[in-house]
N, C-alpha and C positions, 0 to 999 in steps of 0.2 A: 534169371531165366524162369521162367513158366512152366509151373508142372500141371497145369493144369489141363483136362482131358474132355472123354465124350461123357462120362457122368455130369461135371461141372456146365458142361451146353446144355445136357437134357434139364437139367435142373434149372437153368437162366430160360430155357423157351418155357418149362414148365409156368414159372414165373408171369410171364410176357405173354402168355397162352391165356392166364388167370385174370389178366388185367390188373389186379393187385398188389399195384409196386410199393402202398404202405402199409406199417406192420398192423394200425390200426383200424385200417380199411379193408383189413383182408378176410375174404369170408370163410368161415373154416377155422380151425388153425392156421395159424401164419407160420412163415420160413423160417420168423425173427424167434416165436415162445418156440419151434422145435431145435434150432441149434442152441439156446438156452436149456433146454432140457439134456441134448450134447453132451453141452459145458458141465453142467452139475454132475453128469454119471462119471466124463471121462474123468475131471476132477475130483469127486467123490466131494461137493461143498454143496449147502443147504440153498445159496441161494445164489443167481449167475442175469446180469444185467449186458445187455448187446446193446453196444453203442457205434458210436461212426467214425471214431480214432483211438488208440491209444493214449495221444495226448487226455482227450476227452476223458476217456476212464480214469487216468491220473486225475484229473480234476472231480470228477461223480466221486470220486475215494476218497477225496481229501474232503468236501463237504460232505460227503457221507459221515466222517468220522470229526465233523466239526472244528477242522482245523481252521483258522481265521487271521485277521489283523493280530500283531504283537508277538505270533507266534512263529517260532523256529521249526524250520524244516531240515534235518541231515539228508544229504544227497553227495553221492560218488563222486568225484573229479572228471571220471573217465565213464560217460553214458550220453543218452543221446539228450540234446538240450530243452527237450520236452520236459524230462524229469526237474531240471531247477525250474524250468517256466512256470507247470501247473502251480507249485506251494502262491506263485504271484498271482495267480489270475484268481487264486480267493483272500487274499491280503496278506500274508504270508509269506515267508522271505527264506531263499533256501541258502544254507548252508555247507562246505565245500569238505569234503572227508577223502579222505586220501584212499586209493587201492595197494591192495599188495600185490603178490607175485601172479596169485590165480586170477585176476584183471579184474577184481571185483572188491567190493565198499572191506575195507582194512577194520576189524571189531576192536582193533586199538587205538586206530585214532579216533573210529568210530566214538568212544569215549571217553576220548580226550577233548570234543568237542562239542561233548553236552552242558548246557546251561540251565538255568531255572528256567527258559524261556523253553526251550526245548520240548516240542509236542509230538513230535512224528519220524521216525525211521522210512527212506523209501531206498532199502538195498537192490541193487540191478540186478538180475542175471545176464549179464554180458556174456553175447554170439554162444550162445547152448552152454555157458559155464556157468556154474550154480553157484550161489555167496555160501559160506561159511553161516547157514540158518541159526544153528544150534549155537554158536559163538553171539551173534547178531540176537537172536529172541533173548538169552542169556540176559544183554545189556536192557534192555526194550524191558524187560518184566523187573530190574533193579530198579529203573527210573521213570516205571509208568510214564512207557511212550508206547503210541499207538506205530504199528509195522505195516508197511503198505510194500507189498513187494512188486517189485515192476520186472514182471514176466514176459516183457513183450518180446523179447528174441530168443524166448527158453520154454516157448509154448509145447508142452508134453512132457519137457523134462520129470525126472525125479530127483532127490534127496531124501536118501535114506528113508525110504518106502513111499512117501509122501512127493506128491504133484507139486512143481512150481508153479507160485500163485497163493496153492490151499494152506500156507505155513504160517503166514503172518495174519493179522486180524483182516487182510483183504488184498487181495490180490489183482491185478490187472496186464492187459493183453492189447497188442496191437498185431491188425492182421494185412498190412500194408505191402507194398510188392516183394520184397526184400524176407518177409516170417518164411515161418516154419508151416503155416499155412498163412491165404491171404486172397484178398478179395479187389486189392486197388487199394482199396481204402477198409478200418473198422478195426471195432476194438472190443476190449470187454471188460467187466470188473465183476468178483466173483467173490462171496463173504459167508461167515456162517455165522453174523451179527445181522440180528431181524434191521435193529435201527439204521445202521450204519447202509443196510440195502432199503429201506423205506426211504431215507435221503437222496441216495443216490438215484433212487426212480425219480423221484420228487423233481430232482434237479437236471436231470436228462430230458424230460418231457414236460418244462415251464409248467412243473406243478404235480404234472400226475394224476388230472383226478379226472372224474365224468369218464372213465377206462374199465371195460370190462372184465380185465384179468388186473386191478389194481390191488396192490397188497394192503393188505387190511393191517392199519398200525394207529396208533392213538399219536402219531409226530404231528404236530402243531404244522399244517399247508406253509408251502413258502413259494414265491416263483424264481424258477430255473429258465435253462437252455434249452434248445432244441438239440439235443446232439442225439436223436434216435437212429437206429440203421436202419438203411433199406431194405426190403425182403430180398431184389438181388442180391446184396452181398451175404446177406444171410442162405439164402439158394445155395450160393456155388461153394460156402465155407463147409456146409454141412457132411459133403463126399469125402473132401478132404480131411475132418476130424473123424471119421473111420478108419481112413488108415493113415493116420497121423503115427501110430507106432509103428506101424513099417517102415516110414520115413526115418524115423528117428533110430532103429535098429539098422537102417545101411548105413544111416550117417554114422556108429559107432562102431561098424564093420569096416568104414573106410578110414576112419581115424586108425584102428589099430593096422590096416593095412601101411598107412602111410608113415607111420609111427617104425615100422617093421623096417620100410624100404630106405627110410631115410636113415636108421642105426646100419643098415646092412654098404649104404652108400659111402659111408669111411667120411661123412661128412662132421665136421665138429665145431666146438665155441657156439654152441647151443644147446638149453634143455627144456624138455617140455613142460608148460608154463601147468602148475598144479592145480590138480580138481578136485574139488569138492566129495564128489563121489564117483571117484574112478571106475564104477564096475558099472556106471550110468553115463560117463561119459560118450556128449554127443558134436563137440566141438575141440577145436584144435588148434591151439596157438604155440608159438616159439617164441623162448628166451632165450637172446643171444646176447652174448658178453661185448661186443662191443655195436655200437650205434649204427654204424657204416657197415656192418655186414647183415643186421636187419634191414639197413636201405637196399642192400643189393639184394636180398632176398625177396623182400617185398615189391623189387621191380619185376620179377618173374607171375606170370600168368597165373593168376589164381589165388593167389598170396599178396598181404594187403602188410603194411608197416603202419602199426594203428596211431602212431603221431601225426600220420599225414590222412588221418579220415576225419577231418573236415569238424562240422559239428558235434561231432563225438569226444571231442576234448574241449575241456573248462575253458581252455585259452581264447578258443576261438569261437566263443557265446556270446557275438558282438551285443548281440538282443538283451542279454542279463549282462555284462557289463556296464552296459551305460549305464541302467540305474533310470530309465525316464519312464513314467509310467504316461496310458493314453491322455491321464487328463491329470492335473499337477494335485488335483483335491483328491485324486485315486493311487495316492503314491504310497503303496505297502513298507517302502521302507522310513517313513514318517510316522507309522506305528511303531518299529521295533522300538525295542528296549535298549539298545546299542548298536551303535557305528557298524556293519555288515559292507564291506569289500570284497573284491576280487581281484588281489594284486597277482600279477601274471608270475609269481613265484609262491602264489596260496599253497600249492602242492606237489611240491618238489620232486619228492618220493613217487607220484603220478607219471609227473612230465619223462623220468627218468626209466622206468618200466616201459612206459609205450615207447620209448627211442628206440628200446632195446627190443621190442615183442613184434611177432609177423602172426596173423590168423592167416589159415589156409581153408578155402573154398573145399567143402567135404560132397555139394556138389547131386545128392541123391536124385534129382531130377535125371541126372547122366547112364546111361546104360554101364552096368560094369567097365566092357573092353571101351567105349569113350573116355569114363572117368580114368583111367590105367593111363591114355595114352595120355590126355590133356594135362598130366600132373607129372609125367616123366622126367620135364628142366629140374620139378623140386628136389630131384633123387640125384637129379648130377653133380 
């Protein structure tokens, strides 16, 4: 559902009024360098690039940080299938790491399945739950690997004082119908590496150069993509990242409400799946002991059984299973270093969490007495 309001129209006519629907064409200040400006304050990082997907910023982040052919990408089991895509779409081949209990990248299998080949970390914040940062950068600074954390459903979050996104050496955002703000489409990638954000301009706007607000870097010109965002989307994101902490405070006022209603409901053979940083918690999922009673829970209104959410699990990444790239001379994994599968028992320990785990819709678009009443079945 749509929270979006009469700030978000005034700001789309403002737009449409201007005539300047590209960020490069815009006279003034554009939409696009002021919710960049947003990004870096709400985030507290040096430098913050608005692009037109989050897959996209997966991608600006990965050439930003020079990731290539031959190299190994670690990536979650359980996220959205973007995350293994981008390591492909620069030659790069991702690698499949198990989650544990808090629904996020496991820092023991994490490295358990590092290799010499291994160049990059990209930990999820899966549905407003934060990774184990401080376990996850731990590994990442023993084995000189670059961390790319993929914020796109944990946008505003925190960890232990620090914004998801700003922890690892770059971080990236998707603001698509489904976030925690969103535009339709658009995304972002945010660093406090001058190079890794000179790249990543470079390769957003096939090149970057002849640009009046171009970052001044001594990186060697290369040509890129067009993945810029429009000043619409940039318009209507920017009301929204104001009160983006309001949002994110009822969504942790409704967690503990429902948190309350459901221990007070005599309901059991469930427990609430562990966070990272509980006094920040802003999402809500259940571990249930057996399989069949997360399916029946997840058939209730609001409550989702995340085995059965589709691209969100390894298994069902028809696109990275086959293994076929667009053109047979552009086949990433013809570079690696070794044989890279995805047998449908890769991650066991995955498959067997999400049978058992329900996320509950926390819903902050909904008036208090709404969200009370629509969430009632969960308490029966």
């Amino acid at each position: 559902m749509l929270s979006l309001g009469v700030r978000e129209l005034a700001a789309a006519m403002r737009v449409v009024a201007k005539g300047d629907l590209g960020r490069y064409y815009s006279r003034g200040t554009s939409e696009t360098d002021k919710f960049e400006q947003g990004l870096r304050a709400t985030l507290d990082v040096r430098h913050a690039l608005a692009v037109n997907s989050g897959t996209s910023a997966l991608i600006c982040a990965l050439v930003g940080a020079g990731i290539g052919p031959g190299d190994e990408v670690l990536v979650p089991a359980y996220t959205w299938v973007s995350t293994a895509a981008a390591p492909l779409a620069v030659g790069a081949v991702p690698v499949l790491v198990e989650i544990d209990e808090s629904l996020t990248m496991d820092p023991i299998d994490l490295e358990r399945k590092i290799t010499p080949h291994t160049k990059a970390i990209i930990p999820v914040h899966m549905i407003n739950l934060v990774c184990d940062m401080d376990a996850i950068m731990k590994v990442a600074v023993k084995h000189d690997l670059v961390v790319i954390e993929d914020a796109c459903q944990a946008m505003g979050l925190k960890y232990r004082g620090r914004r998801a996104g700003s922890i690892g050496h770059s971080g990236v955002f998707s603001f698509n119908q489904h976030k925690n703000i969103k535009s339709g489409e658009g995304g972002a990638i945010v660093t406090n590496d001058d190079r890794t954000f000179a790249r990543a301009a470079m390769y957003h706007d096939v090149g970057h150069y002849e640009r009046k607000d171009q970052f001044v870097s001594d990186e060697p010109i290369f040509v890129g993509m067009n993945f810029r965002m429009p000043e619409l989307s940039a318009a209507i994101l920017r009301p929204q990242l104001k009160r983006l902490d309001r949002q994110l405070a009822r969504r942790r006022e409704r967690r503990r409400f429902l948190i309350d209603e459901l221990a007070a409901s005599g309901r059991t053979g469930y427990a609430i799946s562990p966070h990272h940083d509980p006094a920040e918690a802003a999402g809500l999922a259940l571990l249930f002991d057996d399989p069949q009673e997360a399916k029946a829970f997840g058939d209730i209104k609001g409550a989702r059984r995340l085995i059965d959410t589709g691209r969100h699990v390894y298994t069902n990444w028809q696109s990275i299973l086959a293994k076929r790239p667009v053109h047979p001379l552009l086949d990433p994994y013809a570079w690696a270093h070794r044989p890279i599968d995805y047998p449908a028992d890769a991650c066991p320990a995955t498959l067997d969490i999400l049978a058992r785990s329900c996320t509950v819709e926390l819903a902050p678009e909904l008036p208090t007495p709404a969200f009370r009443v629509a969430t009632r079945s969960m308490r029966a």
